[in-house]
mmCIF file of the N, C-alpha and C atoms, coordinates in Angstrom:
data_MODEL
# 
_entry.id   MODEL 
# 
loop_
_atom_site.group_PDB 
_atom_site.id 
_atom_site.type_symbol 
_atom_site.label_atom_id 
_atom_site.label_alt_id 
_atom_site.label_comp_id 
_atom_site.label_asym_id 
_atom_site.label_entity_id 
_atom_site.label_seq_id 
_atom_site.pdbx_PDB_ins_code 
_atom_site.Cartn_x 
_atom_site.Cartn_y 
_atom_site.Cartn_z 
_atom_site.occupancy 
_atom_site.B_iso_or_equiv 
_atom_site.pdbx_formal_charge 
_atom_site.auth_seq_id 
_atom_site.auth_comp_id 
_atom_site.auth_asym_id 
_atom_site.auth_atom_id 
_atom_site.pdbx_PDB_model_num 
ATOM 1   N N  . UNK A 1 1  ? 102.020 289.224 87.536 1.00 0.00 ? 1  UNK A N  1 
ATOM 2   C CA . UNK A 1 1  ? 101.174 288.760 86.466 1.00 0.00 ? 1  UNK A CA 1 
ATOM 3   C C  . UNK A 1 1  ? 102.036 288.505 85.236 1.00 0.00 ? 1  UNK A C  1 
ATOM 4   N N  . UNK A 1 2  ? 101.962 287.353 84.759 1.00 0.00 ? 2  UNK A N  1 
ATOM 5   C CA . UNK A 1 2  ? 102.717 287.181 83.278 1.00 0.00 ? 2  UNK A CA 1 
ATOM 6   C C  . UNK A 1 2  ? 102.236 288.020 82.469 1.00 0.00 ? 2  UNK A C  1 
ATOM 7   N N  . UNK A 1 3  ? 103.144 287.957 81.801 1.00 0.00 ? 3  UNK A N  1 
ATOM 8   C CA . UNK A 1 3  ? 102.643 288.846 80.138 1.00 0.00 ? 3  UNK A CA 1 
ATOM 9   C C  . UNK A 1 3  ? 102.588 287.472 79.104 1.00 0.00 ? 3  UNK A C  1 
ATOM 10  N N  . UNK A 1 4  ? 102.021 287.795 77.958 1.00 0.00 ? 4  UNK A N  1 
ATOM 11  C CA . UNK A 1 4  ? 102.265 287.096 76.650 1.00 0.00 ? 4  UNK A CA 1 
ATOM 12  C C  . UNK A 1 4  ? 103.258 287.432 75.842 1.00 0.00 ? 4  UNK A C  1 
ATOM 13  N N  . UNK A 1 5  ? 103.716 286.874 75.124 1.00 0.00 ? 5  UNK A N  1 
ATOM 14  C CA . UNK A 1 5  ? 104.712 287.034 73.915 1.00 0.00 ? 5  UNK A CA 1 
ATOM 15  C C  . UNK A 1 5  ? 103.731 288.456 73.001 1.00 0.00 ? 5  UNK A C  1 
ATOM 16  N N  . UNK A 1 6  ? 102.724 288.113 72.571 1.00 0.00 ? 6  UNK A N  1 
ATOM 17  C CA . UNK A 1 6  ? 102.137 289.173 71.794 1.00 0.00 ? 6  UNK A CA 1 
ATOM 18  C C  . UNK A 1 6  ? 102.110 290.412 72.854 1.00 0.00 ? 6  UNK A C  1 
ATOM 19  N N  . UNK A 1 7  ? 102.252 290.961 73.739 1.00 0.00 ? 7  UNK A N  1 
ATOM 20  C CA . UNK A 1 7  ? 101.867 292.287 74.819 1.00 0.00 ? 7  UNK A CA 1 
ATOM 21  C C  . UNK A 1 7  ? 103.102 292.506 74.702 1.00 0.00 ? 7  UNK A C  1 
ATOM 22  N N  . UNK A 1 8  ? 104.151 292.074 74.402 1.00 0.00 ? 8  UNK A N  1 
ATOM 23  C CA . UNK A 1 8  ? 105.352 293.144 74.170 1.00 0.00 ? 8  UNK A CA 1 
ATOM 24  C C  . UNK A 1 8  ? 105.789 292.696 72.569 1.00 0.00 ? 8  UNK A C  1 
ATOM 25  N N  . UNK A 1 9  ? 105.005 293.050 71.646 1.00 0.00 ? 9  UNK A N  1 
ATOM 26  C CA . UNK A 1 9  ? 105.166 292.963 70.360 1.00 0.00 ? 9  UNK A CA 1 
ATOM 27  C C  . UNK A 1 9  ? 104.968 294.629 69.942 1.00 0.00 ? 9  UNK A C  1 
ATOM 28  N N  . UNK A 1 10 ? 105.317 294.983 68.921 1.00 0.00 ? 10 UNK A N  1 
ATOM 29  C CA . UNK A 1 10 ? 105.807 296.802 69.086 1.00 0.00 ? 10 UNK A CA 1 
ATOM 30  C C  . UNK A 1 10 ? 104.542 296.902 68.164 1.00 0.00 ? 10 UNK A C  1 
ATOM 31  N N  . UNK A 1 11 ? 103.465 297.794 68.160 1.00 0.00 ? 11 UNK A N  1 
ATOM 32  C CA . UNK A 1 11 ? 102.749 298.030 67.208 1.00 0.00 ? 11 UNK A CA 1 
ATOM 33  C C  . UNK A 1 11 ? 103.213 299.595 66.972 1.00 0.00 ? 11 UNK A C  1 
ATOM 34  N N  . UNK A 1 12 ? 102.771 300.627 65.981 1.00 0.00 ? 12 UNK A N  1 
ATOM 35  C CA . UNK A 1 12 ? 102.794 301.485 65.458 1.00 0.00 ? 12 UNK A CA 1 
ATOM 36  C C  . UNK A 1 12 ? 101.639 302.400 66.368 1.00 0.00 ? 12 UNK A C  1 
ATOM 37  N N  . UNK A 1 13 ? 102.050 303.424 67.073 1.00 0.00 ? 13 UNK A N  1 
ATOM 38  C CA . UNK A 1 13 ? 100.641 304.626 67.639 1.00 0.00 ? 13 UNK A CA 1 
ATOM 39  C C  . UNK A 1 13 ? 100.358 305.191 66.890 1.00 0.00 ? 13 UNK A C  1 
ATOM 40  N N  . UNK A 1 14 ? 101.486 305.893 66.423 1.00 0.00 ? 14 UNK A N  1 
ATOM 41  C CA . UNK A 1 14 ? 101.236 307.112 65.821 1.00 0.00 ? 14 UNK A CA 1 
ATOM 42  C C  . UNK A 1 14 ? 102.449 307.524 64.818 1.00 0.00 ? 14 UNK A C  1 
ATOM 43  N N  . UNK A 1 15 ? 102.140 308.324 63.418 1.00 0.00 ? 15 UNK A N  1 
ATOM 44  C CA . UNK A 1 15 ? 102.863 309.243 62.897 1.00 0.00 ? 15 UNK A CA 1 
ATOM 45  C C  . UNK A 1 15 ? 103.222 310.952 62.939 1.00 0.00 ? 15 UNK A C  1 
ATOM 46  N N  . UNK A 1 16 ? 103.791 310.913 63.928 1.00 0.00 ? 16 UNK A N  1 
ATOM 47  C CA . UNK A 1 16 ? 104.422 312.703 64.042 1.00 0.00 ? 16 UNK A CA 1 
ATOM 48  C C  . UNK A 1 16 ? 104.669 312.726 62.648 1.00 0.00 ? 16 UNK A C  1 
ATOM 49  N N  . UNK A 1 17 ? 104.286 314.447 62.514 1.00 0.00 ? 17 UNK A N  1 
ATOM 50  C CA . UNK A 1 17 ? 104.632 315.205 61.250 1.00 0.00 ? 17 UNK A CA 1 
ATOM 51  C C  . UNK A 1 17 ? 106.117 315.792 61.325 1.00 0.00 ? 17 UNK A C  1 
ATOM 52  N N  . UNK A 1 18 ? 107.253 315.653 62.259 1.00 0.00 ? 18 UNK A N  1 
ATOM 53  C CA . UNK A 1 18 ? 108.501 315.897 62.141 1.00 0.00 ? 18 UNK A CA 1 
ATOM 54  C C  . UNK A 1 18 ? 108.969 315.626 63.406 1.00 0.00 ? 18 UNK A C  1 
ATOM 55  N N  . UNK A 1 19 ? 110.340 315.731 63.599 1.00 0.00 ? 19 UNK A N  1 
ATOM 56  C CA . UNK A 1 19 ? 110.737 315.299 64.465 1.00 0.00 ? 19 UNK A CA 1 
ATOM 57  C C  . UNK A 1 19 ? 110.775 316.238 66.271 1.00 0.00 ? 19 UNK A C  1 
ATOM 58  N N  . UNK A 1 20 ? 110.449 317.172 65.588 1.00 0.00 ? 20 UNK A N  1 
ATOM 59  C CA . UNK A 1 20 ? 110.330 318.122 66.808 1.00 0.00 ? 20 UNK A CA 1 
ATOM 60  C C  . UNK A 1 20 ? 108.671 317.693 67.693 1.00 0.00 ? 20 UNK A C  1 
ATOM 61  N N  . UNK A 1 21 ? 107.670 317.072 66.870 1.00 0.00 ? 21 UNK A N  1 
ATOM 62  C CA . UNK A 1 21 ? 106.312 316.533 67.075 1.00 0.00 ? 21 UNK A CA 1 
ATOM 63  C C  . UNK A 1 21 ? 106.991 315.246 68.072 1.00 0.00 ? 21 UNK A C  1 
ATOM 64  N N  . UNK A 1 22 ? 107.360 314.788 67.115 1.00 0.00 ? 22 UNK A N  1 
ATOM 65  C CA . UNK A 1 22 ? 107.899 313.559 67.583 1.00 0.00 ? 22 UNK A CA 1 
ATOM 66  C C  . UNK A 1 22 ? 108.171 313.320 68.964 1.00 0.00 ? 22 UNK A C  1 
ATOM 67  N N  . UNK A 1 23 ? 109.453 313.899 69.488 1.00 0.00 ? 23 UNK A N  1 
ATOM 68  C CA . UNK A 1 23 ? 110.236 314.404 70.647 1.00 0.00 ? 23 UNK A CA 1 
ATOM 69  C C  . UNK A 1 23 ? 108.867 314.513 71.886 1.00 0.00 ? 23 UNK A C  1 
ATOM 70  N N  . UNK A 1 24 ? 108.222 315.696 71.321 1.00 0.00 ? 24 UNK A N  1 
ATOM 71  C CA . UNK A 1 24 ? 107.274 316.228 72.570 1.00 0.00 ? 24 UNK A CA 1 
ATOM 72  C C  . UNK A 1 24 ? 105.985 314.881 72.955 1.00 0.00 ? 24 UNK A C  1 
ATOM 73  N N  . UNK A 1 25 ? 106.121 313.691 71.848 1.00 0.00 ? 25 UNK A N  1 
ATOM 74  C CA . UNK A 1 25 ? 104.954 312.949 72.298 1.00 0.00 ? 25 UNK A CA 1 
ATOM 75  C C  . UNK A 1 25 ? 105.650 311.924 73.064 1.00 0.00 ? 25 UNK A C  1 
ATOM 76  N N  . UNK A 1 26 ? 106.976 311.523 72.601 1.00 0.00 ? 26 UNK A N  1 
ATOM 77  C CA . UNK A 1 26 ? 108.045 310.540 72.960 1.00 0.00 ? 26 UNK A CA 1 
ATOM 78  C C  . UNK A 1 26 ? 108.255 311.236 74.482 1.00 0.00 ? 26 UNK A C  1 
ATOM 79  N N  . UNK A 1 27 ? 108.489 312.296 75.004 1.00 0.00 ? 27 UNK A N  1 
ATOM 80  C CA . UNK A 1 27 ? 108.690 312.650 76.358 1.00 0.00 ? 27 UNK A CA 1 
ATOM 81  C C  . UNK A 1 27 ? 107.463 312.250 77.099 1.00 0.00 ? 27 UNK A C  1 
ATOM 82  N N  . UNK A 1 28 ? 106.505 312.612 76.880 1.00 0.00 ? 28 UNK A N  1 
ATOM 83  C CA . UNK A 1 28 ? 105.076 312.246 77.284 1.00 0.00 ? 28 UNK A CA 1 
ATOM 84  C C  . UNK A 1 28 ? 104.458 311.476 77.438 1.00 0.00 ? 28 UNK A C  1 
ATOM 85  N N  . UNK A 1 29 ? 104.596 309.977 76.460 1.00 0.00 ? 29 UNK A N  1 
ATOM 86  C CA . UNK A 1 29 ? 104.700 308.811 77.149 1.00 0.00 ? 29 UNK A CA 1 
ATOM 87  C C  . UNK A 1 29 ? 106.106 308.224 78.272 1.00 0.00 ? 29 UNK A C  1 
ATOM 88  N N  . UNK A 1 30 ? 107.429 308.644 78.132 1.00 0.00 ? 30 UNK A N  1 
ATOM 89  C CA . UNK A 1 30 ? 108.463 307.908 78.529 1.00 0.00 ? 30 UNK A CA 1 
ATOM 90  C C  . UNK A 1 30 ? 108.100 308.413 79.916 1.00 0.00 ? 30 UNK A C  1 
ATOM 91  N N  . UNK A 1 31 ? 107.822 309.983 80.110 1.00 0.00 ? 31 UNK A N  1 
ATOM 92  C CA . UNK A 1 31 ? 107.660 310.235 81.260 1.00 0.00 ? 31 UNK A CA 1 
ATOM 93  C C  . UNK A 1 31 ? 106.294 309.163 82.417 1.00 0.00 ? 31 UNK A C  1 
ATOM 94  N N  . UNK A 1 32 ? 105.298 309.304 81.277 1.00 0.00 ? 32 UNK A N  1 
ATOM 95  C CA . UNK A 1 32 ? 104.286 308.447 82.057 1.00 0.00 ? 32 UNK A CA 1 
ATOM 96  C C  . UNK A 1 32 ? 104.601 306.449 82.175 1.00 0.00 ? 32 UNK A C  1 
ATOM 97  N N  . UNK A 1 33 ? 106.031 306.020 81.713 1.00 0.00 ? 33 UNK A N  1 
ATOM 98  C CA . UNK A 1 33 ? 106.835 305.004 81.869 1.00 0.00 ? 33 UNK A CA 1 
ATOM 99  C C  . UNK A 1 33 ? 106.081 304.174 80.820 1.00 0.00 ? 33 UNK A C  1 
ATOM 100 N N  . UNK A 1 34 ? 106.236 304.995 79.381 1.00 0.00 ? 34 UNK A N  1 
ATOM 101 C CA . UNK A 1 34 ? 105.939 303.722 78.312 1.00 0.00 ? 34 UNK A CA 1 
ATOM 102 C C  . UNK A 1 34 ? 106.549 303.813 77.451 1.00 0.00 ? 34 UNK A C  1 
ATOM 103 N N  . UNK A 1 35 ? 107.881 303.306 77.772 1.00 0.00 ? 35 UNK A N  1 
ATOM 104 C CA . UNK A 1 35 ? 109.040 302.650 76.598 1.00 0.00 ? 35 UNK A CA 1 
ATOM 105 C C  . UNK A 1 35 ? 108.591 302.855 75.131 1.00 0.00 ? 35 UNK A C  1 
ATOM 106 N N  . UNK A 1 36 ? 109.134 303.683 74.348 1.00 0.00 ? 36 UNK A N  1 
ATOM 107 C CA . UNK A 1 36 ? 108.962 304.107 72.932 1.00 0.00 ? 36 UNK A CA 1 
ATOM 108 C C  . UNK A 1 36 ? 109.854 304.158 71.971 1.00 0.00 ? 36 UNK A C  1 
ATOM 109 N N  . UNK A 1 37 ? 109.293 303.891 70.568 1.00 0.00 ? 37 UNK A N  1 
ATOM 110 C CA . UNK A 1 37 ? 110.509 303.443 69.828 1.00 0.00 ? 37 UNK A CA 1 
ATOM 111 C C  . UNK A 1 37 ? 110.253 304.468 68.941 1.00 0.00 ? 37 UNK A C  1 
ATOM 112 N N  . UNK A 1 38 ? 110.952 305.312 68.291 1.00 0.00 ? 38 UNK A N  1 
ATOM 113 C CA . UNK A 1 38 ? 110.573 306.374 67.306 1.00 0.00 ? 38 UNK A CA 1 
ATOM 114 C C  . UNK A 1 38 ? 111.544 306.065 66.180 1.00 0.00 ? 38 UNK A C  1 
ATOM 115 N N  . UNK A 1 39 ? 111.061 305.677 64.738 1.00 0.00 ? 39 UNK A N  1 
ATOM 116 C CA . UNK A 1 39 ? 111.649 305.442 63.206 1.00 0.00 ? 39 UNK A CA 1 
ATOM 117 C C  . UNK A 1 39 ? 111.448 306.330 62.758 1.00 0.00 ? 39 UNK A C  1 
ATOM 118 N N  . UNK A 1 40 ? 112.339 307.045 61.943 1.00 0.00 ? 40 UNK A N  1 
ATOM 119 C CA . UNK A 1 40 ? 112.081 308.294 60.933 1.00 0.00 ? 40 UNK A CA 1 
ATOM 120 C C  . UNK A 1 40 ? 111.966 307.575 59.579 1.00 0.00 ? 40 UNK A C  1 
ATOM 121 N N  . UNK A 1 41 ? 110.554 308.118 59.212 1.00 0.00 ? 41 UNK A N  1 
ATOM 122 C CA . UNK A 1 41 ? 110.207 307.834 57.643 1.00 0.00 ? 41 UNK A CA 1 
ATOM 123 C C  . UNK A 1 41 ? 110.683 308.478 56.270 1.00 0.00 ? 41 UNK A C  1 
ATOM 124 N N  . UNK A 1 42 ? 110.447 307.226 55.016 1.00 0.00 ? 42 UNK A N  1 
ATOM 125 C CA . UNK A 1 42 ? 110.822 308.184 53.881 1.00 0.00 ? 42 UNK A CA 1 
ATOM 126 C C  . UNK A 1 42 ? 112.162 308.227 54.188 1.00 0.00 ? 42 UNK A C  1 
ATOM 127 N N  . UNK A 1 43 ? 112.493 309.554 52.680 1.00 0.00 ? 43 UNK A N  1 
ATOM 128 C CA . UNK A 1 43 ? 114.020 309.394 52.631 1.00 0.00 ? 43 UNK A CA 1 
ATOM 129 C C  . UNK A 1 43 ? 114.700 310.785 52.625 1.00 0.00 ? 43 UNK A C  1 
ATOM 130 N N  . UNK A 1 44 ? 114.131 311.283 53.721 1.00 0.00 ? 44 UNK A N  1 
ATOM 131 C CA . UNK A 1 44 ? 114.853 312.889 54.235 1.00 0.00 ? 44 UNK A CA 1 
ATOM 132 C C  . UNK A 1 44 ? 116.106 312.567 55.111 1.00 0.00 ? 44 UNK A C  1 
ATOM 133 N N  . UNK A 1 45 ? 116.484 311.373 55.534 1.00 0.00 ? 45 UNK A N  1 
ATOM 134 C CA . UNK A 1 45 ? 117.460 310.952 56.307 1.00 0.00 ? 45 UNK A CA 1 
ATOM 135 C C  . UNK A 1 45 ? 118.523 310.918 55.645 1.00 0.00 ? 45 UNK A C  1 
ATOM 136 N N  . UNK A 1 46 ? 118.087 310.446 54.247 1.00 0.00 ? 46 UNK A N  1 
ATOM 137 C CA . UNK A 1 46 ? 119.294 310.436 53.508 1.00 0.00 ? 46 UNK A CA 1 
ATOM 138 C C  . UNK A 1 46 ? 119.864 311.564 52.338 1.00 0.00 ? 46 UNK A C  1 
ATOM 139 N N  . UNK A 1 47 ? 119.212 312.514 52.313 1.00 0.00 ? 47 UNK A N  1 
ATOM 140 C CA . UNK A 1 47 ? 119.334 313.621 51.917 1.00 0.00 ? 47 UNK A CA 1 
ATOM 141 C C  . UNK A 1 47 ? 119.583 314.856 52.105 1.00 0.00 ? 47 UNK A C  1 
ATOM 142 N N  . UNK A 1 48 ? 119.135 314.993 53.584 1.00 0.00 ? 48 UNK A N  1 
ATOM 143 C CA . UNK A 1 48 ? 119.290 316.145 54.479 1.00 0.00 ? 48 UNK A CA 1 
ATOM 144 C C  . UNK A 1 48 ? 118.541 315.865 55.617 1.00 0.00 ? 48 UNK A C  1 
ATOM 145 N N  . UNK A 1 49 ? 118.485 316.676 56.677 1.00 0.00 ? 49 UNK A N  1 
ATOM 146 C CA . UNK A 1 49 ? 118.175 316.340 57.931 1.00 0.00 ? 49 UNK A CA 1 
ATOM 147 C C  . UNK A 1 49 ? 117.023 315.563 58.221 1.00 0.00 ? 49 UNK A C  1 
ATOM 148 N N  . UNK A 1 50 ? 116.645 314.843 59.562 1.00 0.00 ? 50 UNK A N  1 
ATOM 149 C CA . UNK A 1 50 ? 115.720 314.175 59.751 1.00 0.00 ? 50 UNK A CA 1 
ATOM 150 C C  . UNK A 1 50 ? 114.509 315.076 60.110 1.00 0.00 ? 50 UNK A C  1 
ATOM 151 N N  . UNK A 1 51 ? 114.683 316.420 60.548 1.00 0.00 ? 51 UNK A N  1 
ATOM 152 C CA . UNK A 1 51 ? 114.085 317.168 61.183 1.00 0.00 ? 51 UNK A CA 1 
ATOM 153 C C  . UNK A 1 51 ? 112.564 317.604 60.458 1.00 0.00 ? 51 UNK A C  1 
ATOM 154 N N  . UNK A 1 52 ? 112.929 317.646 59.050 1.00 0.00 ? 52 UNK A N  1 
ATOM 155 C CA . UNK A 1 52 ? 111.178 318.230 58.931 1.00 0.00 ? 52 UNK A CA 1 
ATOM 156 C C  . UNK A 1 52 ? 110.531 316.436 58.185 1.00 0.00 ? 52 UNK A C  1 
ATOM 157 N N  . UNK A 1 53 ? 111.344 315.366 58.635 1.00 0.00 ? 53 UNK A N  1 
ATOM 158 C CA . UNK A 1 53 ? 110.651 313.962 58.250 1.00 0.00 ? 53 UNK A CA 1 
ATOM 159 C C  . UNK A 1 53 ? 109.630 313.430 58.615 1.00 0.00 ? 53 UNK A C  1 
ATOM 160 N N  . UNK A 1 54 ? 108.527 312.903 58.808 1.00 0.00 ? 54 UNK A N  1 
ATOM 161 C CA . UNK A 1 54 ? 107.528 312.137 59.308 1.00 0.00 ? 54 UNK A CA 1 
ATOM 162 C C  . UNK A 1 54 ? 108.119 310.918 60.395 1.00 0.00 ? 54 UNK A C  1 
ATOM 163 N N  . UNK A 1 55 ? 107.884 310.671 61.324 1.00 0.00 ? 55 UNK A N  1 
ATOM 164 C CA . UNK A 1 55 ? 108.643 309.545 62.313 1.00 0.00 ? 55 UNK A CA 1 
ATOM 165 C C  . UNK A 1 55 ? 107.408 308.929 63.060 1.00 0.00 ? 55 UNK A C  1 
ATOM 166 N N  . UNK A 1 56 ? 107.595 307.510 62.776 1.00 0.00 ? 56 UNK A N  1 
ATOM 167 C CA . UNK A 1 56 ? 106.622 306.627 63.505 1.00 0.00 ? 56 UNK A CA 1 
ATOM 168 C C  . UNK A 1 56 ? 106.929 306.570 65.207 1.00 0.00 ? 56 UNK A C  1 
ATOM 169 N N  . UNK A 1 57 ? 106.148 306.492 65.664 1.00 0.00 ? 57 UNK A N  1 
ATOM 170 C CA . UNK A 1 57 ? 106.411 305.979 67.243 1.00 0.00 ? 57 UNK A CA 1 
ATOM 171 C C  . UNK A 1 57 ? 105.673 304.305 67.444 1.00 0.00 ? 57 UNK A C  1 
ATOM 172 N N  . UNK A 1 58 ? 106.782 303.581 68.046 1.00 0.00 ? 58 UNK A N  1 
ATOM 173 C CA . UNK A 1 58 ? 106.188 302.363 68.318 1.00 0.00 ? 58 UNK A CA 1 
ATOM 174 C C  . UNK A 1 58 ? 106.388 301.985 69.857 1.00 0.00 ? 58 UNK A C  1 
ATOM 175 N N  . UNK A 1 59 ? 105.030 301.249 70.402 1.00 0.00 ? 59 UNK A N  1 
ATOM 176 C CA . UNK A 1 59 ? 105.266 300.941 71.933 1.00 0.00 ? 59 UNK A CA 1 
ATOM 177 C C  . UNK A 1 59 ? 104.475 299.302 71.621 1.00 0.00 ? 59 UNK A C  1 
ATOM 178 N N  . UNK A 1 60 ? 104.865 299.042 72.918 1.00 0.00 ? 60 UNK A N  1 
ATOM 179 C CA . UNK A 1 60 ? 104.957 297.197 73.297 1.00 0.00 ? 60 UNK A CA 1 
ATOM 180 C C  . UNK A 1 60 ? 103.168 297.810 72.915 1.00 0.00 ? 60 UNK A C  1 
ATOM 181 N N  . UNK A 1 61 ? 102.347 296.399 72.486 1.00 0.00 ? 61 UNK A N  1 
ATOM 182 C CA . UNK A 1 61 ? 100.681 296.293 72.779 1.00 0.00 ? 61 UNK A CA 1 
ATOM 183 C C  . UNK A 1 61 ? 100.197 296.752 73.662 1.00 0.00 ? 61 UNK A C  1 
ATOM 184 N N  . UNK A 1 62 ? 100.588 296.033 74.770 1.00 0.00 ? 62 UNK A N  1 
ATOM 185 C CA . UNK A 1 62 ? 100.246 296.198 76.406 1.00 0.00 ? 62 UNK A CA 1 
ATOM 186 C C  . UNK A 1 62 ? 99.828  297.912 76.684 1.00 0.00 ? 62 UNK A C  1 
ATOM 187 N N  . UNK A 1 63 ? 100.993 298.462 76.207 1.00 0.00 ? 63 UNK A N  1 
ATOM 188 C CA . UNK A 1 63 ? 101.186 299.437 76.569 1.00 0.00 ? 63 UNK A CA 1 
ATOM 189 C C  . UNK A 1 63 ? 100.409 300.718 75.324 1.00 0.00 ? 63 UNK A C  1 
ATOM 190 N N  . UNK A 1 64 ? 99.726  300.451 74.289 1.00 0.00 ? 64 UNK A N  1 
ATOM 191 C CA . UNK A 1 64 ? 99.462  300.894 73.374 1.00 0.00 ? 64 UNK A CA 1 
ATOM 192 C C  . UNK A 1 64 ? 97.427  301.458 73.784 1.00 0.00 ? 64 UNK A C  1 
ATOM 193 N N  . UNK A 1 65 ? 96.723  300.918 74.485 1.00 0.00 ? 65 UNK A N  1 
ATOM 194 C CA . UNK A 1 65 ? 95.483  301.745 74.755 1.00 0.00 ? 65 UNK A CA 1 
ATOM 195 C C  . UNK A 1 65 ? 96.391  303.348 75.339 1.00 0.00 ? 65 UNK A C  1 
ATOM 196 N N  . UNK A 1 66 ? 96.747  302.253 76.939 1.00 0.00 ? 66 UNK A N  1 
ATOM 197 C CA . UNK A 1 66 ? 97.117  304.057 77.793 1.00 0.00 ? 66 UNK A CA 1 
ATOM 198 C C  . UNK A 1 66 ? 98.222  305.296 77.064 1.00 0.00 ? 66 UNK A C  1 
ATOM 199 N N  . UNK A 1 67 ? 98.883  304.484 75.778 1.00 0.00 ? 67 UNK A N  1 
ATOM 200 C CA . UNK A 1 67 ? 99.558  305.063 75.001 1.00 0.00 ? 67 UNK A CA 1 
ATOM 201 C C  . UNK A 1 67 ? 98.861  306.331 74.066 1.00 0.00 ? 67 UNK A C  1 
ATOM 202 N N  . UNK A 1 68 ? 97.644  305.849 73.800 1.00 0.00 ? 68 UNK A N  1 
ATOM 203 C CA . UNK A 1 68 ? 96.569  306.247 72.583 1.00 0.00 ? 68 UNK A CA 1 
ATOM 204 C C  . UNK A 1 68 ? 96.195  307.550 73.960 1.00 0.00 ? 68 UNK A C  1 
ATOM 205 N N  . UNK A 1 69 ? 95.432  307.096 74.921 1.00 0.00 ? 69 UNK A N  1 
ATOM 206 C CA . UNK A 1 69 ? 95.197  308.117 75.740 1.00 0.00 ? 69 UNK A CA 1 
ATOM 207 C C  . UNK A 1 69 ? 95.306  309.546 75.716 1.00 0.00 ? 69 UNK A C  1 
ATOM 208 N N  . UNK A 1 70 ? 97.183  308.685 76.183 1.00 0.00 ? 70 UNK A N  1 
ATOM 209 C CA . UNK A 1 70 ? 97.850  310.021 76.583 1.00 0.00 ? 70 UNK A CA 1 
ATOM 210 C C  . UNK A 1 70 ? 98.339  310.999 75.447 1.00 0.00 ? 70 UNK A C  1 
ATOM 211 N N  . UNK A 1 71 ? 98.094  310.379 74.257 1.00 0.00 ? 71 UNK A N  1 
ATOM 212 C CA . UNK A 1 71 ? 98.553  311.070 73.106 1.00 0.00 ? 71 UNK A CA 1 
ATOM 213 C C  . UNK A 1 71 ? 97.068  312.414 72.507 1.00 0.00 ? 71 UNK A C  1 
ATOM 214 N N  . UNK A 1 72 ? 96.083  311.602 72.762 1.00 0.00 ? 72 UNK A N  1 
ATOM 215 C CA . UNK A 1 72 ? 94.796  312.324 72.597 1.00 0.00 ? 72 UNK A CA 1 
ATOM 216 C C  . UNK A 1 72 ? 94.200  313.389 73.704 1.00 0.00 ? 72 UNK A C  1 
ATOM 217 N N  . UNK A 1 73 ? 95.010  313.069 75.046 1.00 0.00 ? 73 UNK A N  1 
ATOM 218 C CA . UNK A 1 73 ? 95.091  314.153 76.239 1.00 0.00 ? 73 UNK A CA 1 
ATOM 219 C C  . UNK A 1 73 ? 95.447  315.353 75.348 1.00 0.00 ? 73 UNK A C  1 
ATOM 220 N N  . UNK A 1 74 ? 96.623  315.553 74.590 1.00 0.00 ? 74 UNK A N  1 
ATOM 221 C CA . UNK A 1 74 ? 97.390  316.434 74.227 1.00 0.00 ? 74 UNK A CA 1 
ATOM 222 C C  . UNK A 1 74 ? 96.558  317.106 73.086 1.00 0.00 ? 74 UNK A C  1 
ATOM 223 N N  . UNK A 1 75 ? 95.888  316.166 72.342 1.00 0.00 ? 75 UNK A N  1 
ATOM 224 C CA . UNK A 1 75 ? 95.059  317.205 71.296 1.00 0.00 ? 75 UNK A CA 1 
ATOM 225 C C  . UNK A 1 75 ? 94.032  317.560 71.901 1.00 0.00 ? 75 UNK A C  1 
ATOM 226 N N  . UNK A 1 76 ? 93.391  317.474 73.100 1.00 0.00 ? 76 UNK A N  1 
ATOM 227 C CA . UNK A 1 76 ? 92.154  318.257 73.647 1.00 0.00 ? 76 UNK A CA 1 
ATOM 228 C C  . UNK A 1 76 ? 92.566  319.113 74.850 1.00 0.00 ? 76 UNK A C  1 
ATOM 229 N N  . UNK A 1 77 ? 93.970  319.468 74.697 1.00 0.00 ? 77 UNK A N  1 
ATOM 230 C CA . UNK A 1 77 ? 94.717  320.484 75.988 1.00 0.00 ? 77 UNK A CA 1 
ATOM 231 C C  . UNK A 1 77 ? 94.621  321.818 75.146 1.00 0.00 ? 77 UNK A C  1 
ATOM 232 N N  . UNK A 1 78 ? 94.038  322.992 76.121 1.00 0.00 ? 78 UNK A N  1 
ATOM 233 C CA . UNK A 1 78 ? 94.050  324.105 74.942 1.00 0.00 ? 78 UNK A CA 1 
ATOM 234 C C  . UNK A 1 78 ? 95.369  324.914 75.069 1.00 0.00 ? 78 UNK A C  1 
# 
């Protein structure tokens, strides 16, 4: 099945509250095979570590419902 030019355009999922957030959502899609792009926000990068920074995660469109999913699996896991 083709794709479109827009279905692998990177939208924004989600903002982790640091990078350790980050990590555990980024394993969790890559594992379920959805290519993720994680940017650290703001300017803790340039001051001192990235670690307590805010970091965006970005995935292709396509891939951004089952993305949302699997991210909301995790806030209703007790």
């Amino acid at each position: 099945m083709a794709t479109s030019r827009g279905d692998d355009e990177l939208v924004e999922l989600a903002v982790a509250p640091n990078e350790v957030v980050a990590a555990l959502w980024r394993g969790v899609l890559e594992e379920a095979g959805i290519p993720v792009l994680v940017k650290v926000l703001g300017l803790g990068h340039a001051y001192w570590s990235t670690f307590a920074a805010e970091h965006a995660l970005y995935v292709r469109r396509r891939d951004s419902a089952r993305a949302r999913e699997l991210l909301e699996a995790l806030e209703t896991e007790p």
